[in-house]
PyMOL Python script that loads the backbone (N, CA, C, O; Angstrom):
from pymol import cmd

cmd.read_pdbstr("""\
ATOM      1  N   UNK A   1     240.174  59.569 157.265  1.00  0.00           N
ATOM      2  CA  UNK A   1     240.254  58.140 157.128  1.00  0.00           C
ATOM      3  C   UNK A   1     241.348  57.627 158.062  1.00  0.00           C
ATOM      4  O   UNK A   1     242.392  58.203 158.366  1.00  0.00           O
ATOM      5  N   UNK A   2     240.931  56.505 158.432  1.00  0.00           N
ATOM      6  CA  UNK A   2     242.141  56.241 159.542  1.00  0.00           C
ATOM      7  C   UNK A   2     242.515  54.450 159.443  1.00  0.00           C
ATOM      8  O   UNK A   2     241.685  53.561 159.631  1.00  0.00           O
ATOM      9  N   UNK A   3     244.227  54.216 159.041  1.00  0.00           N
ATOM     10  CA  UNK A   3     244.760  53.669 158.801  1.00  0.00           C
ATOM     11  C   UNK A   3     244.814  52.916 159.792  1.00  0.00           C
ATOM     12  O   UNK A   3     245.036  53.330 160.930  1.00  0.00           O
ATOM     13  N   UNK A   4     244.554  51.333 159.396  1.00  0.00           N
ATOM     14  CA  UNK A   4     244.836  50.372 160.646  1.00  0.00           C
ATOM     15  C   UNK A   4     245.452  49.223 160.322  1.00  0.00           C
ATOM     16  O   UNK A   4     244.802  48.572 159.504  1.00  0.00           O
ATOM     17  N   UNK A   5     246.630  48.651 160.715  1.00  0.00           N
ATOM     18  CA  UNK A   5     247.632  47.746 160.115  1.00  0.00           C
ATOM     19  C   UNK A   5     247.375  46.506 161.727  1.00  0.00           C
ATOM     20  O   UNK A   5     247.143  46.756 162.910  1.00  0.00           O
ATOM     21  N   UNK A   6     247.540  45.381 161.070  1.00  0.00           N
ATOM     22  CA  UNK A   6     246.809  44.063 161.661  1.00  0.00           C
ATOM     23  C   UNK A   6     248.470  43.178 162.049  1.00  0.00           C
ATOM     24  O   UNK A   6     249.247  43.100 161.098  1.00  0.00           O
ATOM     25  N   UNK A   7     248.829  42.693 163.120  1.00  0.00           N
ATOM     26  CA  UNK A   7     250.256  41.700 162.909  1.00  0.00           C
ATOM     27  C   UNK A   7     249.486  40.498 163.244  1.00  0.00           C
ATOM     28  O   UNK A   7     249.166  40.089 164.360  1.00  0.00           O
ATOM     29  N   UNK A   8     249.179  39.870 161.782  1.00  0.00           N
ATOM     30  CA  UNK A   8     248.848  38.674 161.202  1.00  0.00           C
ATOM     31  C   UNK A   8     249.585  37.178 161.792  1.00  0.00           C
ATOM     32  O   UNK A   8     249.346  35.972 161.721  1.00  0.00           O
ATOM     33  N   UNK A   9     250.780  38.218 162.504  1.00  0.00           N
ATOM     34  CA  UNK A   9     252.004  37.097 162.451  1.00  0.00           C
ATOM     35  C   UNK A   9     251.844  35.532 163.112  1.00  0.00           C
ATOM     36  O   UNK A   9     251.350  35.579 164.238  1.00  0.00           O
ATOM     37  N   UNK A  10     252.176  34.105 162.619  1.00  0.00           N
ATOM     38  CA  UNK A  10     251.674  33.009 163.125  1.00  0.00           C
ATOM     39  C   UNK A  10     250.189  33.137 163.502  1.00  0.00           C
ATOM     40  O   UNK A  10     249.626  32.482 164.380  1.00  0.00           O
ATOM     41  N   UNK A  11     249.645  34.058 162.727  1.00  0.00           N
ATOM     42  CA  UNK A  11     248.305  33.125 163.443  1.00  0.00           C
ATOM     43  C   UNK A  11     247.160  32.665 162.165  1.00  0.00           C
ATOM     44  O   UNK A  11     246.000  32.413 162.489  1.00  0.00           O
ATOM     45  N   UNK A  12     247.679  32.566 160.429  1.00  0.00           N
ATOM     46  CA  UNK A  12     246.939  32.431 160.016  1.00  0.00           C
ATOM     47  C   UNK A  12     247.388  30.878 159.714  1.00  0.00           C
ATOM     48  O   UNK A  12     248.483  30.416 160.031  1.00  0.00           O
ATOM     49  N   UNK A  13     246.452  30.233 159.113  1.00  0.00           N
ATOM     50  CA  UNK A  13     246.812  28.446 159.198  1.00  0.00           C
ATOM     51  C   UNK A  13     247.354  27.961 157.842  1.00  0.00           C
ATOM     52  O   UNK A  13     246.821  28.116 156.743  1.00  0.00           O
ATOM     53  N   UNK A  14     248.726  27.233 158.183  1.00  0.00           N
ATOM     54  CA  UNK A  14     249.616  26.880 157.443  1.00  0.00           C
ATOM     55  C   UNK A  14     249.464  26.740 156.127  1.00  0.00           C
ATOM     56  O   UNK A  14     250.316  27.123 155.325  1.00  0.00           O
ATOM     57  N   UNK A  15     247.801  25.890 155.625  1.00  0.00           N
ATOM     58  CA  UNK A  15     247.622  25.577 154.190  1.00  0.00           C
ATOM     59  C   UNK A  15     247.868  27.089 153.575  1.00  0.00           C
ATOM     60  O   UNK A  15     248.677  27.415 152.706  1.00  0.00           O
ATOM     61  N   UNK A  16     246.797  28.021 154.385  1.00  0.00           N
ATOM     62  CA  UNK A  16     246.907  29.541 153.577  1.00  0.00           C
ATOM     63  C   UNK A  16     247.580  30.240 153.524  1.00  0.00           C
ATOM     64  O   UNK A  16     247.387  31.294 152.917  1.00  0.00           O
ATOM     65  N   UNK A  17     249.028  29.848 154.349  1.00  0.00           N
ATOM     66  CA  UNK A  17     250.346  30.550 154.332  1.00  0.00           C
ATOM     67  C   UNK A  17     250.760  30.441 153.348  1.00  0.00           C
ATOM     68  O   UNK A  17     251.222  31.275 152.570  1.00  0.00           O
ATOM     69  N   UNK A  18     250.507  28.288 153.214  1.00  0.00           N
ATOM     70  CA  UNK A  18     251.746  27.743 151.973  1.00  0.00           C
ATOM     71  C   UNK A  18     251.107  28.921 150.113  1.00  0.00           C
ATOM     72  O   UNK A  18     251.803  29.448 149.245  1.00  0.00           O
ATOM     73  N   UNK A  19     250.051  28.874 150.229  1.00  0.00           N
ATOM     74  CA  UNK A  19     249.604  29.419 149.387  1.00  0.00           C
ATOM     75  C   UNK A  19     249.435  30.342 148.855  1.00  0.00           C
ATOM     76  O   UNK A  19     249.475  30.423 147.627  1.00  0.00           O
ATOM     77  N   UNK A  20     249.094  31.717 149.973  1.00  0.00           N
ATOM     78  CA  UNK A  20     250.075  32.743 149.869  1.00  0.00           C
ATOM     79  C   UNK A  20     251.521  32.780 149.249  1.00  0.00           C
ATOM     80  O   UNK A  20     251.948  33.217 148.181  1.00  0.00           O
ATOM     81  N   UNK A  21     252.057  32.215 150.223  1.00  0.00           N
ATOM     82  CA  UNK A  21     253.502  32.275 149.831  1.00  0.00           C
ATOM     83  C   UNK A  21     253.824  31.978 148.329  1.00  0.00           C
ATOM     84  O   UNK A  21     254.406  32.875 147.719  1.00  0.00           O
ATOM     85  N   UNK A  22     253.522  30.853 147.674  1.00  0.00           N
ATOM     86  CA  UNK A  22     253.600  30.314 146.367  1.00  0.00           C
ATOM     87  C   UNK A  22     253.557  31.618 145.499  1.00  0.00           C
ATOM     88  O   UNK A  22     254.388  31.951 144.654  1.00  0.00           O
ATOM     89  N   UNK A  23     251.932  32.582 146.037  1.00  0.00           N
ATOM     90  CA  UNK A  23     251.530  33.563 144.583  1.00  0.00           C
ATOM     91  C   UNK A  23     252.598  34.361 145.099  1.00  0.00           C
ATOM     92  O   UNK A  23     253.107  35.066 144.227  1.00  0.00           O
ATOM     93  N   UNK A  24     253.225  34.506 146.525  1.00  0.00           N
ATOM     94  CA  UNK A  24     254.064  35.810 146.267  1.00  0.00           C
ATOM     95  C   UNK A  24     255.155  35.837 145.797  1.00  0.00           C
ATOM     96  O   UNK A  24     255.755  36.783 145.287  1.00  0.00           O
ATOM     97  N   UNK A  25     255.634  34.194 146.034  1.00  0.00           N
ATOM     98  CA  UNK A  25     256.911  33.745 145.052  1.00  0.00           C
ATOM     99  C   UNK A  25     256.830  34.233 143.735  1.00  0.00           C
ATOM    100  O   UNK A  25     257.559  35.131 143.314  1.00  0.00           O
ATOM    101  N   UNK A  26     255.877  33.611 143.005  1.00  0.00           N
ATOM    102  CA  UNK A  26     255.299  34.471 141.762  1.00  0.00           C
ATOM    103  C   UNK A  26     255.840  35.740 141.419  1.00  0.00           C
ATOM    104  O   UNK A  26     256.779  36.189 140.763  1.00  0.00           O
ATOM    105  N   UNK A  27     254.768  36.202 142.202  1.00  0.00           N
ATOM    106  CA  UNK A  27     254.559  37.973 141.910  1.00  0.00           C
ATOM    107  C   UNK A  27     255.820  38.580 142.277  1.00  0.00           C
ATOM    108  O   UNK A  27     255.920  39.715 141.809  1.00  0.00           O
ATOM    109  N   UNK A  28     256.906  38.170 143.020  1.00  0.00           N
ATOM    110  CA  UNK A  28     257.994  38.523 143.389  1.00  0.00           C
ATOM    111  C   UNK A  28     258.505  38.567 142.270  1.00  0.00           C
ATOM    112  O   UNK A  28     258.613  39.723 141.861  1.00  0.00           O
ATOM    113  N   UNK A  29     258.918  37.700 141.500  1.00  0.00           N
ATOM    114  CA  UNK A  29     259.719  36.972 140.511  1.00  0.00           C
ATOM    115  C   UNK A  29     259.343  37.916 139.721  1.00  0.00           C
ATOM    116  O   UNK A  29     260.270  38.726 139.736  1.00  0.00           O
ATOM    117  N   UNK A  30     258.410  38.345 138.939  1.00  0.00           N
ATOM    118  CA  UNK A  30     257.342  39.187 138.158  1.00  0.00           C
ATOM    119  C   UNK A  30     257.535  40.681 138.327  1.00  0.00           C
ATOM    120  O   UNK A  30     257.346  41.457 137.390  1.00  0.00           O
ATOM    121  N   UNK A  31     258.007  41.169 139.835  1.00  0.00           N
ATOM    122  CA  UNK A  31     257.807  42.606 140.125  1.00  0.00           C
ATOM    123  C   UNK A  31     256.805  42.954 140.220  1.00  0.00           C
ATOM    124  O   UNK A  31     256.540  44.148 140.353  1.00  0.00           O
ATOM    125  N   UNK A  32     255.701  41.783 140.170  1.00  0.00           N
ATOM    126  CA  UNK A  32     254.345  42.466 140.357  1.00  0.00           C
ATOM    127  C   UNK A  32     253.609  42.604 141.607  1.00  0.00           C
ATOM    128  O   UNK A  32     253.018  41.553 141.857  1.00  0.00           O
ATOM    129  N   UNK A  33     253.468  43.300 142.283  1.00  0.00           N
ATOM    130  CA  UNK A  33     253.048  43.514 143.670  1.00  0.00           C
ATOM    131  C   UNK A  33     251.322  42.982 143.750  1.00  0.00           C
ATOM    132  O   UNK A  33     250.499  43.254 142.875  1.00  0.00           O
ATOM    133  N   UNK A  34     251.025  42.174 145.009  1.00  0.00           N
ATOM    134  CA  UNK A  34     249.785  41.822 144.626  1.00  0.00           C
ATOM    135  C   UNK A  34     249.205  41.829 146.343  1.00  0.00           C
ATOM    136  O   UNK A  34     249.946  41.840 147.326  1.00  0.00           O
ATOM    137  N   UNK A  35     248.168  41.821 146.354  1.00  0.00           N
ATOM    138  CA  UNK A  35     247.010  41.984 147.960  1.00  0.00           C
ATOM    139  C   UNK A  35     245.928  40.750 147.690  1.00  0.00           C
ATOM    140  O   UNK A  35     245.571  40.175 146.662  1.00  0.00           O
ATOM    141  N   UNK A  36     245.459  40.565 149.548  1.00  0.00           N
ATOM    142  CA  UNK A  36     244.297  39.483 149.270  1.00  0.00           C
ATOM    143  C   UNK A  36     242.908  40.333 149.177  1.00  0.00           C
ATOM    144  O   UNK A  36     242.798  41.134 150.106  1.00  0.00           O
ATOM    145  N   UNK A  37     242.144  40.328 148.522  1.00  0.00           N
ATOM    146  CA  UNK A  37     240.730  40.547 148.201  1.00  0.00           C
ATOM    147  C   UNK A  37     239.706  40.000 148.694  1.00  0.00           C
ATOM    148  O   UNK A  37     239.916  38.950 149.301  1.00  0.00           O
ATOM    149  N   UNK A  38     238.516  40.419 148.627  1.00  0.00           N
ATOM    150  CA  UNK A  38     237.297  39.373 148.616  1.00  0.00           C
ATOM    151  C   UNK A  38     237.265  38.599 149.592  1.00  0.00           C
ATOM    152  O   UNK A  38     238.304  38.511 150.247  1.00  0.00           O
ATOM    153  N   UNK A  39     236.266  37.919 149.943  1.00  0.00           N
ATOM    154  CA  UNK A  39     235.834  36.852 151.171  1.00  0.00           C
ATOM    155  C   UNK A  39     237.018  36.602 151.804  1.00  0.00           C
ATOM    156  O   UNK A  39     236.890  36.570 153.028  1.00  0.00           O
ATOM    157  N   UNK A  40     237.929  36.447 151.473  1.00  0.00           N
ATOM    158  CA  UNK A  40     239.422  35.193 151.761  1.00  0.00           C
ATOM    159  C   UNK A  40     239.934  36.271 153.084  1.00  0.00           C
ATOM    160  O   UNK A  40     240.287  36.033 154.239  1.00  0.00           O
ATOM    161  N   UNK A  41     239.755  37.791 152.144  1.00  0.00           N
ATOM    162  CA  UNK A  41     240.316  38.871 152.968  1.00  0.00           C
ATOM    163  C   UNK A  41     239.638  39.195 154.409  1.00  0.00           C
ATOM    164  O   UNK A  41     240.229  39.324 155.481  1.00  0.00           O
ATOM    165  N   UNK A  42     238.274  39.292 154.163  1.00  0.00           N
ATOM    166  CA  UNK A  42     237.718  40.068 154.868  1.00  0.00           C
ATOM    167  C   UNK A  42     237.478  38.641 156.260  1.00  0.00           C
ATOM    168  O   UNK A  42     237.240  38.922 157.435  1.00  0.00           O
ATOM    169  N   UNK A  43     237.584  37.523 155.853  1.00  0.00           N
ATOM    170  CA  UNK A  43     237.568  36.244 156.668  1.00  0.00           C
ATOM    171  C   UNK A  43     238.747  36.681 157.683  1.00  0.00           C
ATOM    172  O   UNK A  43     238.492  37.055 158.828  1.00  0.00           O
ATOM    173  N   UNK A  44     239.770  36.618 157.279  1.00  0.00           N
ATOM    174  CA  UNK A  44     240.983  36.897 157.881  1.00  0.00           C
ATOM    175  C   UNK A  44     241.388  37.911 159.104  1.00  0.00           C
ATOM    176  O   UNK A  44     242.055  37.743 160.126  1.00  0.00           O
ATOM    177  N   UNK A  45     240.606  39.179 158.483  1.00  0.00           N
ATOM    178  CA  UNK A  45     240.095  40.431 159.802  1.00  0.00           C
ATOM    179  C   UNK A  45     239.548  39.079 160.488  1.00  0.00           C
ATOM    180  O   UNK A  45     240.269  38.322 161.138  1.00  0.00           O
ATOM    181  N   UNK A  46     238.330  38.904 160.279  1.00  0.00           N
ATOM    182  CA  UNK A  46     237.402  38.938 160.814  1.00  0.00           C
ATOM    183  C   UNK A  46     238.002  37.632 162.069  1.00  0.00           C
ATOM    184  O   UNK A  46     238.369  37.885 163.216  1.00  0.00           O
ATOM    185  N   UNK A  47     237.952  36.325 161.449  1.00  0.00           N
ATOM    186  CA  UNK A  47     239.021  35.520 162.284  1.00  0.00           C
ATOM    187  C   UNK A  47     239.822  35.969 163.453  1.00  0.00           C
ATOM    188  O   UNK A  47     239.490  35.998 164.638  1.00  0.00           O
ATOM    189  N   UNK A  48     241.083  36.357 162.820  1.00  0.00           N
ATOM    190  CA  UNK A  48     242.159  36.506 163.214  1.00  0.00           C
ATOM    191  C   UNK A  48     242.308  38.027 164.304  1.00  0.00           C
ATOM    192  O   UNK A  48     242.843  37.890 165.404  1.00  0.00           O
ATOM    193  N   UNK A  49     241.904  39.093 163.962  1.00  0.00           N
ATOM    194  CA  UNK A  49     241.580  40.241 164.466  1.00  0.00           C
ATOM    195  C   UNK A  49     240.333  40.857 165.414  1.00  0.00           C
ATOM    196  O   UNK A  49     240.532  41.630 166.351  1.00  0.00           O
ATOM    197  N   UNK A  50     238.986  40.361 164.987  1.00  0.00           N
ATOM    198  CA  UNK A  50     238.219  40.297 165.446  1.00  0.00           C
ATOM    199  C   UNK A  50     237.587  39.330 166.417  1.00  0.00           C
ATOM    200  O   UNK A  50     236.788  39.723 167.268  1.00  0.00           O
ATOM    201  N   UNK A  51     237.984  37.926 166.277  1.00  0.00           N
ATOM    202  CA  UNK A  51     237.538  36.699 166.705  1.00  0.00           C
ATOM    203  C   UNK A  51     236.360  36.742 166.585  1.00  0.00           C
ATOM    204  O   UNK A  51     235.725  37.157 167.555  1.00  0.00           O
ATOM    205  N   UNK A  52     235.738  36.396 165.549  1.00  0.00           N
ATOM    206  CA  UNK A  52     234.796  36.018 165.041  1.00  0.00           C
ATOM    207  C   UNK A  52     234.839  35.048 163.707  1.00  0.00           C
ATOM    208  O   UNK A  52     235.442  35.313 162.667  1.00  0.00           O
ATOM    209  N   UNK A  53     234.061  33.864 163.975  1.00  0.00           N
ATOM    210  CA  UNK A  53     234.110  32.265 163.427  1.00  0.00           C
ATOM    211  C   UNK A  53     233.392  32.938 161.926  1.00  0.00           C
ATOM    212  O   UNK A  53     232.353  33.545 162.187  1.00  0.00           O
ATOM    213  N   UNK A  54     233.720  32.941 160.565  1.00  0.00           N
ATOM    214  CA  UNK A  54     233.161  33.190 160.045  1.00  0.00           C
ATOM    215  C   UNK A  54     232.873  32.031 158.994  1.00  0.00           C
ATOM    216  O   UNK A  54     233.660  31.085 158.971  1.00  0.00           O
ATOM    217  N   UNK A  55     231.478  32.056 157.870  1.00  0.00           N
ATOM    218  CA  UNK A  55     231.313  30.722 157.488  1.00  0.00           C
ATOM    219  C   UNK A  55     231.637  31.058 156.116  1.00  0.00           C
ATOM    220  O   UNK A  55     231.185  32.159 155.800  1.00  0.00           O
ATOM    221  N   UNK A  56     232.191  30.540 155.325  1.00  0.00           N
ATOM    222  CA  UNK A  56     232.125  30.472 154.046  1.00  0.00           C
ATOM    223  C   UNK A  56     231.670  28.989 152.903  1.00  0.00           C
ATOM    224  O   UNK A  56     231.926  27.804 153.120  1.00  0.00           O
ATOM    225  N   UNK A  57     231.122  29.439 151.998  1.00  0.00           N
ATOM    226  CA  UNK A  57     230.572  28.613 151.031  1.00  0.00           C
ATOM    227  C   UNK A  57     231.574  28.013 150.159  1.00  0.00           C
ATOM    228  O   UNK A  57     231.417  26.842 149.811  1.00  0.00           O
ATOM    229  N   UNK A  58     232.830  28.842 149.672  1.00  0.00           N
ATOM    230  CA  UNK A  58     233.830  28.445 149.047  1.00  0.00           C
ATOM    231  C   UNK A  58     235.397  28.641 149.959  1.00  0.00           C
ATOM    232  O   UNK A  58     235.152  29.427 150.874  1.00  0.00           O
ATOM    233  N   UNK A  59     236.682  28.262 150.007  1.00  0.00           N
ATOM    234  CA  UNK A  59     237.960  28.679 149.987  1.00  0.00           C
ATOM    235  C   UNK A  59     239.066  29.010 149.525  1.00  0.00           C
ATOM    236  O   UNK A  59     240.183  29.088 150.035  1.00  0.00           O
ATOM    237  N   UNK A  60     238.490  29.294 148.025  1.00  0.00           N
ATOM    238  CA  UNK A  60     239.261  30.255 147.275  1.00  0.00           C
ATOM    239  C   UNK A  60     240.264  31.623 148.236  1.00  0.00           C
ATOM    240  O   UNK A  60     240.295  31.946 149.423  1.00  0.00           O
ATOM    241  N   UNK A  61     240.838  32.029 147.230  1.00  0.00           N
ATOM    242  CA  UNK A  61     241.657  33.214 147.729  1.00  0.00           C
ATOM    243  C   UNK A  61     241.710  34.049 146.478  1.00  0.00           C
ATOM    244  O   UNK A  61     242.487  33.803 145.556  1.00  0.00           O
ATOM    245  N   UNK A  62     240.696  35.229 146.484  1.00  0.00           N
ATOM    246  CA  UNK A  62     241.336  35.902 145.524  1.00  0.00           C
ATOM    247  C   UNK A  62     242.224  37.149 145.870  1.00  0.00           C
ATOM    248  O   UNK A  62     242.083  38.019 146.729  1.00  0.00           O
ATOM    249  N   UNK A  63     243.162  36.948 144.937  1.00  0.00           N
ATOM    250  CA  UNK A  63     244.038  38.495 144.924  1.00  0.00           C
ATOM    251  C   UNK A  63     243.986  39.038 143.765  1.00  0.00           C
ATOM    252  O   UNK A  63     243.512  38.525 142.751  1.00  0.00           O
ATOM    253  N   UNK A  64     244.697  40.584 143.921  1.00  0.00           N
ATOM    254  CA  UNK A  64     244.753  41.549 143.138  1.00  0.00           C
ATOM    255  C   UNK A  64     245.976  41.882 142.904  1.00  0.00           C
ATOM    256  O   UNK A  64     246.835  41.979 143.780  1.00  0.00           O
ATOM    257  N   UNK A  65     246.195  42.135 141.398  1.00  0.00           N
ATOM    258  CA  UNK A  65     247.604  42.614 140.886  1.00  0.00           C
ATOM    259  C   UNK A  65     248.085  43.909 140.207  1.00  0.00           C
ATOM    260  O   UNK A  65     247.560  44.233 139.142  1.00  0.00           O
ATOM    261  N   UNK A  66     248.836  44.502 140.634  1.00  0.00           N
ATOM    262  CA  UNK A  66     248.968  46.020 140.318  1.00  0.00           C
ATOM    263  C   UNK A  66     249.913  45.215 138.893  1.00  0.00           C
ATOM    264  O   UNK A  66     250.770  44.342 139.023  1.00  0.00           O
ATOM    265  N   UNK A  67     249.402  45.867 137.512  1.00  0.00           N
ATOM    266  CA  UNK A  67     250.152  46.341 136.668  1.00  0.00           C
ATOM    267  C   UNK A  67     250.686  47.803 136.074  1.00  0.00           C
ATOM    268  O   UNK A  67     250.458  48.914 136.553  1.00  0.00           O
ATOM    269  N   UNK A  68     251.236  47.571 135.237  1.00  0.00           N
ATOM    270  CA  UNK A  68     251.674  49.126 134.564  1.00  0.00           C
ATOM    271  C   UNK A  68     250.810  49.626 133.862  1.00  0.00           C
ATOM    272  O   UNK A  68     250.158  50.652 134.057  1.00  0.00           O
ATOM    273  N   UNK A  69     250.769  48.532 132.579  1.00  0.00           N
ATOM    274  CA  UNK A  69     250.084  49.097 131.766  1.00  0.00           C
ATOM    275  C   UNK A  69     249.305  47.509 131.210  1.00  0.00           C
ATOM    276  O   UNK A  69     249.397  46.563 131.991  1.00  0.00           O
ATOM    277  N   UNK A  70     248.723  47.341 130.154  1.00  0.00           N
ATOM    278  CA  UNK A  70     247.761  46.625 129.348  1.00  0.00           C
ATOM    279  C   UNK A  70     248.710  45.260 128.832  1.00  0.00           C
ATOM    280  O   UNK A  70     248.441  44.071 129.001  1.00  0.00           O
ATOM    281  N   UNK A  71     250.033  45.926 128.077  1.00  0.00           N
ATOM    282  CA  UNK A  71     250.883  45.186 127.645  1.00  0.00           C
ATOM    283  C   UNK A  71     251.596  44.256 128.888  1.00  0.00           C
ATOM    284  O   UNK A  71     251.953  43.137 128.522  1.00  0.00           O
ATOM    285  N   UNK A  72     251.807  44.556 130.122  1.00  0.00           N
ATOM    286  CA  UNK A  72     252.157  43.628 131.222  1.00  0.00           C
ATOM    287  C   UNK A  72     251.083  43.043 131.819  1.00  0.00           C
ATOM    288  O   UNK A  72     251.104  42.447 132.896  1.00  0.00           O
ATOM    289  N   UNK A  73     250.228  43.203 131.174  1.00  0.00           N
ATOM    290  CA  UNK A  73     248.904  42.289 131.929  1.00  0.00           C
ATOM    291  C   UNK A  73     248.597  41.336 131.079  1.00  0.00           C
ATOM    292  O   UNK A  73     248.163  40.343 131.663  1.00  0.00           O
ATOM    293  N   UNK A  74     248.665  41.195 129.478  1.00  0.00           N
ATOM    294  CA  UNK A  74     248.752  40.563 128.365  1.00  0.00           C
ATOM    295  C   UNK A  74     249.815  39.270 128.387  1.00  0.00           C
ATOM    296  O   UNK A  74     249.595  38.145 127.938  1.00  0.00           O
ATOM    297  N   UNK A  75     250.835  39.677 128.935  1.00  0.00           N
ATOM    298  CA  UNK A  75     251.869  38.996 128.301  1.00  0.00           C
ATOM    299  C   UNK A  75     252.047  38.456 129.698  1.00  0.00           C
ATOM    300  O   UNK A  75     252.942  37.645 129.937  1.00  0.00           O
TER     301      UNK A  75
END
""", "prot")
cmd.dss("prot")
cmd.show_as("cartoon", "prot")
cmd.util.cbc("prot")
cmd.orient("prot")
């Protein structure tokens, strides 16, 4: 398997920075470490890395959150 790391840097657009930023404020605060997922993600390769215009139906962002256990996902 072969590992490939992307420098994103300035080139994704400000609204989805500010927004990013917000959940990682969050998840910072929390200790909870979190990644982008789904369409939002794979847009972003695809955009930004690939140059390719991609279309989407919605602009959601989903992410994913590493917990411990059941009880930190609860509460």
């Amino acid at each position: 398997m072969k590992n490939t790391s992307f420098d994103l840097s300035g080139k994704i657009d400000a609204e989805t920075v500010s927004v990013l930023r917000a959940i990682k404020d969050v998840a910072d605060s929390l200790k909870i470490p979190f990644f982008v997922v789904g369409a939002a993600a794979r847009d972003i390769i695809l955009r930004y890395c690939c140059n390719v215009t991609p279309h989407r139906a919605t602009m959601d962002i989903d992410i994913a959150v590493e917990v411990e256990n059941w009880t930190q996902f609860v509460n």
